[in-house]
PLY file of the C-alpha trace (Angstrom):
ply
format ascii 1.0
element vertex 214
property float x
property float y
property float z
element edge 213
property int vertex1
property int vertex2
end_header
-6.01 -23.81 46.16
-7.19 -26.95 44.81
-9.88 -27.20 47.96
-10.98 -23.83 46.98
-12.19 -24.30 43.73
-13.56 -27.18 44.63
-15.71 -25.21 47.25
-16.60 -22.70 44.77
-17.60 -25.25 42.61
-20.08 -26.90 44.91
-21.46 -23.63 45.76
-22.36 -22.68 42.14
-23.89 -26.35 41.42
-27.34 -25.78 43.44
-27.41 -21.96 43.49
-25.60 -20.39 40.11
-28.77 -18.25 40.13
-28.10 -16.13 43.09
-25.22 -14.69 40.81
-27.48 -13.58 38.23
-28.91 -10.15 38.42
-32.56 -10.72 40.40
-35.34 -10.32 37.88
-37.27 -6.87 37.67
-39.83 -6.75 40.43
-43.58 -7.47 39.45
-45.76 -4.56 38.00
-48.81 -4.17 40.23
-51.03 -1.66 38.93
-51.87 -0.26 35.71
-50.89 3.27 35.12
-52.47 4.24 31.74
-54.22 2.84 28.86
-54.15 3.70 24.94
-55.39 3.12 21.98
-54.96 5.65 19.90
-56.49 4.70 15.96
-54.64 7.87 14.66
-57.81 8.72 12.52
-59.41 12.66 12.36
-59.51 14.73 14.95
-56.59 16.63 17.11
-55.39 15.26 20.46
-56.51 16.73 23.56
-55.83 16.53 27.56
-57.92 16.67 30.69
-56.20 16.65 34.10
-58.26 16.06 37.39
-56.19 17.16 40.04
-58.96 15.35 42.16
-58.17 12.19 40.96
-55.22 12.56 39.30
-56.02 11.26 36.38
-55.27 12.39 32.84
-57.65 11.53 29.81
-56.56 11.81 26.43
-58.61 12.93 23.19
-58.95 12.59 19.74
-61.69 14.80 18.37
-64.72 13.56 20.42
-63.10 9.80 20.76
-61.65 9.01 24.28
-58.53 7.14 23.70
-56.60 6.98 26.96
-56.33 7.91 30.17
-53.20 7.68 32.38
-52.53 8.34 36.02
-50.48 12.33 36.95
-49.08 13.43 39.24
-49.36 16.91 40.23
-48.19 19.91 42.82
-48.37 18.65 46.00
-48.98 21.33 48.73
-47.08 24.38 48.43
-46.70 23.53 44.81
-49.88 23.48 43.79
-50.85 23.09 40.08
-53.43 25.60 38.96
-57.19 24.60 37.07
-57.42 26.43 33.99
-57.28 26.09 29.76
-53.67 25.81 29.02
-52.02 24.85 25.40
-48.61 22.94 25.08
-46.63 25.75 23.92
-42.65 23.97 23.81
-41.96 21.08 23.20
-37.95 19.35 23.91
-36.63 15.39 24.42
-34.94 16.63 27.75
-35.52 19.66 29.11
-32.81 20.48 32.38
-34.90 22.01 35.09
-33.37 25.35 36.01
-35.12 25.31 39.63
-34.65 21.92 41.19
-31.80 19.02 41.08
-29.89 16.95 43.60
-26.34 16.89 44.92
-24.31 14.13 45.30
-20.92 13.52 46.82
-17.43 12.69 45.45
-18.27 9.20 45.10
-21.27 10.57 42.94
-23.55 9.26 46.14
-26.89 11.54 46.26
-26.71 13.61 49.63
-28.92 15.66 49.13
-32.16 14.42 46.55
-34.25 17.96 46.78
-31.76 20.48 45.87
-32.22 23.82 44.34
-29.37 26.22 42.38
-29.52 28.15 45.75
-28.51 25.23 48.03
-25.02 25.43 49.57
-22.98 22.82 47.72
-20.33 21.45 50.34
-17.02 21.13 49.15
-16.23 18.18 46.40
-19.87 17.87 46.37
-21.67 18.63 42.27
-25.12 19.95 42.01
-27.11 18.43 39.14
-30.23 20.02 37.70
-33.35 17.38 37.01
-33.55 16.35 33.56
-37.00 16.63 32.01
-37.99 14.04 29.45
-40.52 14.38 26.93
-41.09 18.04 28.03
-44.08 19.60 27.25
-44.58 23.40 28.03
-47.55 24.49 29.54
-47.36 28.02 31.39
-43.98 30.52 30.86
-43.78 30.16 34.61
-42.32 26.86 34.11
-45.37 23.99 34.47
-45.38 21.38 31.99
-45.98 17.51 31.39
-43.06 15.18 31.16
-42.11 11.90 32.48
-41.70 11.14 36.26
-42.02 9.21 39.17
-45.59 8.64 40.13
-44.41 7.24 43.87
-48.56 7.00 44.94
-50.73 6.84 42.42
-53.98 8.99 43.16
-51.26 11.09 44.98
-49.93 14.73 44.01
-46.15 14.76 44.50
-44.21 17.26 41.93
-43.21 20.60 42.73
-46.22 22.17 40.45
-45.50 19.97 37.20
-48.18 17.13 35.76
-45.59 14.38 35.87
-46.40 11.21 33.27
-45.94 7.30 33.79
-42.08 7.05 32.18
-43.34 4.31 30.00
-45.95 5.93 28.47
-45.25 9.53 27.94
-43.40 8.71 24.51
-46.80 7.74 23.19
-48.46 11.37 24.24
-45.14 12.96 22.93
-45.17 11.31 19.53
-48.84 12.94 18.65
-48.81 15.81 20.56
-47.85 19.00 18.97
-47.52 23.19 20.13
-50.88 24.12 20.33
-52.21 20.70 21.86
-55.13 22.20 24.23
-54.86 20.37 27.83
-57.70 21.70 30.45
-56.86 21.18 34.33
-59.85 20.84 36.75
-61.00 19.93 39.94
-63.47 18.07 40.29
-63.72 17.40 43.32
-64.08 13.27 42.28
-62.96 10.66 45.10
-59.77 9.44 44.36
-59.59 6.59 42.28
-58.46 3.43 43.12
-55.57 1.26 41.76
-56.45 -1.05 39.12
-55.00 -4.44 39.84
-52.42 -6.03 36.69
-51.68 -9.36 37.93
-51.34 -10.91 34.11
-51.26 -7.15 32.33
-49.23 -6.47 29.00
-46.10 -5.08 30.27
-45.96 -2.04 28.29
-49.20 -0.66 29.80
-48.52 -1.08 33.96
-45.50 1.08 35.94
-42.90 -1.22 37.08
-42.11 0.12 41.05
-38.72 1.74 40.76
-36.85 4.18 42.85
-38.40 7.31 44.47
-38.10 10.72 42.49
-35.14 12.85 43.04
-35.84 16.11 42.14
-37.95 15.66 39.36
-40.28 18.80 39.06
-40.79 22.33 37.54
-37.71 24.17 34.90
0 1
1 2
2 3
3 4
4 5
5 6
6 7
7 8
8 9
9 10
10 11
11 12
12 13
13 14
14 15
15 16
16 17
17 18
18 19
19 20
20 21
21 22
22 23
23 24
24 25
25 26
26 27
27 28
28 29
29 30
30 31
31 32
32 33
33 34
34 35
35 36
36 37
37 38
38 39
39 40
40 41
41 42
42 43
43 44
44 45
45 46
46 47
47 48
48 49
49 50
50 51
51 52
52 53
53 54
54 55
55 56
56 57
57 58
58 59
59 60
60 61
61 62
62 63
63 64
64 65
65 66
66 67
67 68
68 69
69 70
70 71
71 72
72 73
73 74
74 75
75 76
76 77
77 78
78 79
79 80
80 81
81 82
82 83
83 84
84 85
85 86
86 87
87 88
88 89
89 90
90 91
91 92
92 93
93 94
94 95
95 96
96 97
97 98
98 99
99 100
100 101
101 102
102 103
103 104
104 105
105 106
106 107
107 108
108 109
109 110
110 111
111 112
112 113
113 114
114 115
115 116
116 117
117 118
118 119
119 120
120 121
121 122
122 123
123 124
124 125
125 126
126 127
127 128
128 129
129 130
130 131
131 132
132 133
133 134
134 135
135 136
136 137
137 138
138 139
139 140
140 141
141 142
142 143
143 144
144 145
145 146
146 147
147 148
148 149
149 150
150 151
151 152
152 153
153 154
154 155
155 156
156 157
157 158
158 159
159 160
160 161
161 162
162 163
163 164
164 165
165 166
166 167
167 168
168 169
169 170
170 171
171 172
172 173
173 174
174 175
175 176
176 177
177 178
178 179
179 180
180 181
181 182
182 183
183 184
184 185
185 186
186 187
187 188
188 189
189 190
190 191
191 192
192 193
193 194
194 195
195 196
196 197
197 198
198 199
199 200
200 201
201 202
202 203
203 204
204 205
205 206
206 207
207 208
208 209
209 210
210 211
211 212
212 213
């Protein structure tokens, strides 16, 4: 016994740190800016689905701009005028979710209410933060994984960095007008953020589990 904690000792002399939790990995690109001077003028949204970029208003004054991310193929997010027309802290999507075993163990990540459900096995619906109606068909803005930036990847949705969302949601209100276009614009490249604030870049996390339309 004695020899033991002596080994365990010796270990945790030149090392303790590989029993501390490893540190969050390094943000690499910036995902939105704002600076919103919350003087007149209403807040409005612009969506390329070219670029996938959002760009927020206030009055004529440009004071963001964020990266989306849209319907991918087969769920497609339409151009037109839309206005935010509900607005909810978590909204639980009523068309997609994921499944996960006994152990609570995701086996299946893009599940829908109509999915067989083995035995043992719970079916959870995706929960939608900062939800922000759009159409009555169920396409709105709220936070979610943006796994390739310049990429569409929701299932008809305009998903929002997670980090910044709560700053759109704060001064956004029913009736906030948000236009979606195509421009037809080259998609944009990454901005580098070797030395950026931390609140304004998307820290990599892990990929989206179904995350997408109510």
């Amino acid at each position: 016994m004695r020899h033991l904690v002596l080994l365990l000792a010796l270990l945790c002399l030149p090392s303790c740190s590989l029993f501390h939790s490893a540190p969050p990995p390094k943000a690499t690109h910036v995902m939105y800016e704002w600076d919103d001077d919350k003087g007149p003028g209403e807040i409005s949204v612009e969506i390329d689905l070219s670029s996938q970029i959002a760009t927020y208003q206030r009055g004529s004054r440009t004071i963001g701009w964020s990266f989306v991310s849209t319907g991918k193929e087969g769920h497609s997010t339409s151009p037109g005028n839309y206005k935010v027309s509900e607005m909810m802290e978590v909204k639980l999507s009523n068309l997609y979710g994921w499944i996960t075993d006994p152990a609570g163990n995701v086996s299946n990540g893009d599940a829908q209410p109509t999915t067989p459900i083995p035995e043992g096995h719970t079916y959870h619906p995706a929960p939608m933060h900062h939800w922000m109606r759009l159409t009555w068909s169920g396409v709105g803005m709220h936070a979610g994984e943006i796994p390739r930036p310049g990429d569409a990847a929701s299932h008809g949705c305009i998903r929002l960095p997670r980090d910044f969302v709560p700053k759109l949601y704060e001064v956004a209100k029913v009736g906030t007008p948000v236009k979606i276009l195509k421009t037809g614009a080259p998609k944009a490249k990454l901005p580098k953020a070797p030395d950026a604030d931390p609140d304004t870049i998307s820290v990599p996390g892990s990929p989206a589990i179904g995350i997408g339309r109510d």
